[in-house]
C-alpha positions in Angstrom: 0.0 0.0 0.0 1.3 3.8 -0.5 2.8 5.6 2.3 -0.3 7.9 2.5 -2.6 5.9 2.8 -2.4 5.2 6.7 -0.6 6.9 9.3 2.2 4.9 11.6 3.8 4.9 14.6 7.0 5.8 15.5 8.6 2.1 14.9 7.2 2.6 11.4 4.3 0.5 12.0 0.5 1.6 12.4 -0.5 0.9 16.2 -3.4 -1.9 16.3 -6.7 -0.1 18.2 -9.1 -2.4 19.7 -12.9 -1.9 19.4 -15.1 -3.0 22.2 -18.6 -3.7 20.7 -21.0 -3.9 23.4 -24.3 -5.8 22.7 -27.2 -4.9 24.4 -30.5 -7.0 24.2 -32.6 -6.0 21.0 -29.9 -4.3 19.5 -29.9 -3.5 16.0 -27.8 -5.8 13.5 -27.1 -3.0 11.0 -25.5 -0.9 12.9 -23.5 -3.2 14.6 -22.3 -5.0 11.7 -21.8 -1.7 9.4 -19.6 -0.3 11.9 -17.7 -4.0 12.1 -17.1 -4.8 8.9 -15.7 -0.9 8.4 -12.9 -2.1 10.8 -12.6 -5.6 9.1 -12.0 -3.9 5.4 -9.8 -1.3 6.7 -7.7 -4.3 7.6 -7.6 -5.8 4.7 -7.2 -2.2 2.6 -4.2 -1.5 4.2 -2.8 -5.0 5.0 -1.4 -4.5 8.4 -3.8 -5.0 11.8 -5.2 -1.9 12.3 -7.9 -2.7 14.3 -8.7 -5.9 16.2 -11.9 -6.3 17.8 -14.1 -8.4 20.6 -17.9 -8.8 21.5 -19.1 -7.8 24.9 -22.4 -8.0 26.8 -24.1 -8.6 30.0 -25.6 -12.1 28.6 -27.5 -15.1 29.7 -26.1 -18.1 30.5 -25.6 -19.9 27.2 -23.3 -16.7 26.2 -25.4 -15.0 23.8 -27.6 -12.2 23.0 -30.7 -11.4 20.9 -30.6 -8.9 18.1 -34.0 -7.4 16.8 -34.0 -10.0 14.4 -34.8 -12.5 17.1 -31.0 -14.2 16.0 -28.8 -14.9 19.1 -24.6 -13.4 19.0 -22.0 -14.8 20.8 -20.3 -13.1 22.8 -16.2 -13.3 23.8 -16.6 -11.3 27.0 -18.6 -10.0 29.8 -19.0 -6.8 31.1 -15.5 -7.1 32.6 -12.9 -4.4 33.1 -11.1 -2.7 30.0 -8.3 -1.3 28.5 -7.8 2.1 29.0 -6.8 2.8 25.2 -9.9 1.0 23.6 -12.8 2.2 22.7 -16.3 1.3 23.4 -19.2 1.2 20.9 -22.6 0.3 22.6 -25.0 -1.2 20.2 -28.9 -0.3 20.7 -32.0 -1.5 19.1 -35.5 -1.9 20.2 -36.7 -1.6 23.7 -33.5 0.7 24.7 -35.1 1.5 28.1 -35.4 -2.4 28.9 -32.2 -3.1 27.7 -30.4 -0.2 30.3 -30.4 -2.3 33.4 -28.7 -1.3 36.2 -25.4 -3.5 35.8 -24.9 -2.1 32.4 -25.1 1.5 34.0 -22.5 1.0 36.8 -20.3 -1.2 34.6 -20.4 2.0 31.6 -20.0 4.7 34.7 -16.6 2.4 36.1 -15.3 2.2 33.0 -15.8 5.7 31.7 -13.9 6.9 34.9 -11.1 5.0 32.9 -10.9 8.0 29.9 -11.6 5.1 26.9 -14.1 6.7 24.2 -17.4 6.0 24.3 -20.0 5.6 21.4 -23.5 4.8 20.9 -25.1 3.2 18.0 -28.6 3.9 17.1 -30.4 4.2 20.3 -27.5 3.5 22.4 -27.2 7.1 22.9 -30.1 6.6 25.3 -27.7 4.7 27.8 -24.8 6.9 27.5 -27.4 9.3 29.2 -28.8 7.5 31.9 -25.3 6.6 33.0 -24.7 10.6 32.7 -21.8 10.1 30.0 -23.0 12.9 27.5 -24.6 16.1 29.8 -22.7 18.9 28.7 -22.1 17.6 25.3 -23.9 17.2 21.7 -25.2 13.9 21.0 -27.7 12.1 18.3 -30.2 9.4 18.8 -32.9 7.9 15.9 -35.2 9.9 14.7 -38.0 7.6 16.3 -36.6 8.4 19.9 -36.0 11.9 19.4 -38.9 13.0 21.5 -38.8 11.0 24.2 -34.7 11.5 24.5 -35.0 15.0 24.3 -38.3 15.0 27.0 -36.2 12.9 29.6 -32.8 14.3 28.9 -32.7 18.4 29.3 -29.2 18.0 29.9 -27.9 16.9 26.4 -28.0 18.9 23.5 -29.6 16.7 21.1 -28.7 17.3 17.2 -30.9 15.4 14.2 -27.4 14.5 12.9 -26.3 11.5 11.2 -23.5 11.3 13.8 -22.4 13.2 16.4 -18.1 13.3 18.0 -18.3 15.4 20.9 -15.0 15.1 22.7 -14.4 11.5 23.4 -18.2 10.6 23.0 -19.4 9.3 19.8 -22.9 8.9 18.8 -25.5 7.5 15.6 -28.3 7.6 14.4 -28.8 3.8 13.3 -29.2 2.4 10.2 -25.8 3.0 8.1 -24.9 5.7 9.9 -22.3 3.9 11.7 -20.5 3.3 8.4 -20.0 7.4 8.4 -19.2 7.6 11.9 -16.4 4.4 11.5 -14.8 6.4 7.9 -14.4 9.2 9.7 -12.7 7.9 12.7 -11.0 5.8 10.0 -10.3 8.9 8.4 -8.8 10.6 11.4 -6.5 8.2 12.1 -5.3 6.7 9.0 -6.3 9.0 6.4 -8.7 9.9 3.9 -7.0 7.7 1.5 -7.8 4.8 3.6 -11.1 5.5 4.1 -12.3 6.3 0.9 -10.9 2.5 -0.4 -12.9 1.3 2.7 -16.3 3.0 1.4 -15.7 1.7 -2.3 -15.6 -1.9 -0.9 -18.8 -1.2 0.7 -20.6 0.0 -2.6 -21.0 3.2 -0.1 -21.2 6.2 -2.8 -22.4 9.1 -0.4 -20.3 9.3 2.4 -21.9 11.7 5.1 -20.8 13.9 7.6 -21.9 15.3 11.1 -23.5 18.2 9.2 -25.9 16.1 7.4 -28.9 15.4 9.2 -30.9 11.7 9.3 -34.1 12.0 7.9 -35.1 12.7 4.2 -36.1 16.2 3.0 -40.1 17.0 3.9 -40.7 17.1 0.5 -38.9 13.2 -0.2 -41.1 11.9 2.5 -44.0 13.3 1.6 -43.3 12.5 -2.3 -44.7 16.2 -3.1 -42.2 18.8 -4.3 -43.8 21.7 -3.5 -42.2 24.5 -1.6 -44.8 26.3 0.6 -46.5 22.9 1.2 -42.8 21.6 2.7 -42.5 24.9 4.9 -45.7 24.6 6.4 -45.5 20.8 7.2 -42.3 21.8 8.9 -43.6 24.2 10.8 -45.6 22.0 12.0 -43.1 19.6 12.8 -41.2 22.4 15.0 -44.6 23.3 17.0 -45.8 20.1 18.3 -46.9 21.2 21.9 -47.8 24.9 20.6 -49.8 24.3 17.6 -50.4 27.1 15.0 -53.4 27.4 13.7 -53.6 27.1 9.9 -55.1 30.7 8.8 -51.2 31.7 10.5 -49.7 29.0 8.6 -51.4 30.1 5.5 -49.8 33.8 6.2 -46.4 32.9 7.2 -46.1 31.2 3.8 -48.0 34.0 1.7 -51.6 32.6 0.7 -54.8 32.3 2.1 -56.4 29.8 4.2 -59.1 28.5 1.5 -55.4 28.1 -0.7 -53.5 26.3 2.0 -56.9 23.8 2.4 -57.0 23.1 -1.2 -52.9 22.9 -1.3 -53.5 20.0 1.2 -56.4 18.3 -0.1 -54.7 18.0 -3.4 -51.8 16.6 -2.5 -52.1 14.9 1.2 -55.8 14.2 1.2 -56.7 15.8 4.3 -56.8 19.0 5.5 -54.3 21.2 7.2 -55.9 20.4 10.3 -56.2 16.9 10.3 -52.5 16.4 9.2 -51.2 18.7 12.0 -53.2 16.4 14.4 -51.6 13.2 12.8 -47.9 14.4 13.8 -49.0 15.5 17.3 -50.8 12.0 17.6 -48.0 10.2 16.4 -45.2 12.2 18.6 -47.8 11.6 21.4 -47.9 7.5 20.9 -44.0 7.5 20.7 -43.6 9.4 24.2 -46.4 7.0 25.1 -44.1 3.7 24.1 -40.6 4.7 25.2 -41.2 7.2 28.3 -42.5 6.9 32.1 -44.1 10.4 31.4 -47.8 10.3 32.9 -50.7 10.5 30.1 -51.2 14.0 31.4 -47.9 15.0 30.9 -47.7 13.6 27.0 -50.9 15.2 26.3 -49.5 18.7 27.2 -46.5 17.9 25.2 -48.1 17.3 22.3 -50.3 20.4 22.5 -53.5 19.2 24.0 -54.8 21.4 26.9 -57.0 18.7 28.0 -56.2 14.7 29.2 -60.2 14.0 27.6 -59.8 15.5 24.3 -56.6 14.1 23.9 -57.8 10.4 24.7 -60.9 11.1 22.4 -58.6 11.9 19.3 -56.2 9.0 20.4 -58.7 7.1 20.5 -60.6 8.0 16.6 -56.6 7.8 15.2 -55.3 4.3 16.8 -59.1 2.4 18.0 -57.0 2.5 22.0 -56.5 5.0 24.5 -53.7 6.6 25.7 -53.9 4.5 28.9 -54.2 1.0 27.0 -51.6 1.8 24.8 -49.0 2.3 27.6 -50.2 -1.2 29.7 -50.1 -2.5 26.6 -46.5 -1.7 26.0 -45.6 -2.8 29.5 -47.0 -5.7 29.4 -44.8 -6.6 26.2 -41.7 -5.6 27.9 -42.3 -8.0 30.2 -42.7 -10.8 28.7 
């Protein structure tokens, strides 16, 4: 390989960094095995032992762990002491709140006393929190936990980034975003070079960076190009617990209400009004699923000034109330 294409240490040979990959129940396989394979191609791109890795997790007693999937990992290690120069990726999934028992707290706080860096894959940014790992600093969680993260965790400056590096804390947003998170730390450590051959191997065409945010463009979700249509629907998006009311909407955009009713019915099928209560319903049932805040609480978050009216429309949208949907979640953590 060219001289360029990774950097070395002072015997002329690249120092070998171990990864820590930390399963916790649920988590997601993507991420985990995105970030992996980064490390296993940037091997075999540069020919030398750049990285070497192992599998860790608090797991049952045949050794293994569950991945969304329902598929069970090995795993070479328990939650046992580390080396102060590795560095620790925790990988989330489903059920993040289940999966943050108490030992995986005081193992992450003992070991984070130690200086290693710390990431968090997909929802794994969720435990980093708890354990108290990222107040002060910017982090990035999946889109679908946004709400609740930012509801339970004042404390972090949450960022709708693909990935976030804040000092020695690392964090995704799930999916393939741990392959942009693993070519820039490539990146930084062996060169762009390096990383680029890493991304080709991967069929990976669109690298990102921390600037570039997770979810697709209003107007790619919505599969309607149409500007004042995208700005009001984000609008929207950014006044969940203070709705606007849509003869405001209509002005802030430059057209009429009659206009922004027809805009709507044309392409979305519903009006204004019934689309703003959609989003609020749907932020409502995700606070709902992955917080302990009371009904109450959700409901005044999600801009509804009473608990009744708010189980009435909960209850038109998903045929359950508020209060069923959260035993109802309960009872399928703990199965």
């Amino acid at each position: 390989m060219s001289a360029d294409m990774t950097r070395t240490t002072g015997a002329g040979k690249p120092a070998t960094r171990r990864y820590v990959f930390v399963l916790l129940e649920n988590f997601t396989l993507l991420s985990f095995a995105s970030a992996l394979d980064c490390l296993r191609i940037a091997n075999r791109m540069a020919d030398e032992p750049l990285y070497e890795w192992v599998v860790a997790g608090d797991a049952g007693e045949d050794g293994t762990i569950s991945c969304s999937a329902g598929s069970r990992f090995q795993v070479d290690m328990g939650l046992d002491e580390l080396r102060r120069e590795d560095t620790v990726l925790l990988c989330g999934g489903t059920d993040i709140q289940n999966a943050t028992t108490k030992k995986v707290l005081n193992w992450l706080r003992r070991e984070a006393r130690r200086g290693p860096r710390i990431g968090g894959l997909c929802t794994a940014s969720y435990v980093m929190a708890k354990a108290g790992l990222l107040d002060g600093k910017r982090a990035t969680i999946h889109w679908e936990n946004h709400d609740s993260f930012t509801e339970e965790f004042d404390e972090v400056e949450l960022t709708k980034s693909v990935f976030v590096v804040d000092g020695n804390r690392m964090s995704t947003a799930g999916g393939t975003s741990s392959i942009d998170l693993m070519l820039k730390l490539i990146a930084d450590e062996h060169g762009e070079q390096l990383a680029n051959a890493v991304a080709d191997q991967m069929i990976y065409s669109s690298i990102r960076t921390d600037q570039d945010t997770q979810r697709l463009s209003v107007p790619t979700r919505i599969g309607v190009r149409h500007p004042k249509l995208s700005q009001v629907i984000q609008m929207m998006e950014q006044n969940i617990e203070e709705p606007i009311s849509p003869s405001i909407l209509a002005r802030d955009v430059g057209m009429s209400t009659r206009q922004l009713e027809r805009l709507f019915r044309r392409y979305l099928n519903r009006s204004p009004k019934r689309y703003y209560m959609e989003l609020r319903l749907q932020k409502a049932r995700n606070l709902l699923m992955q917080t302990d805040m009371t009904v109450i609480n959700v409901a005044l978050a999600c801009g509804f000034a009473s608990p009744s009216h708010f189980s009435k429309c909960y209850r038109s949208h998903y045929n359950t109330t508020p209060y069923r949907e959260r035993g109802s979640q309960a009872a399928r953590l703990s199965v």
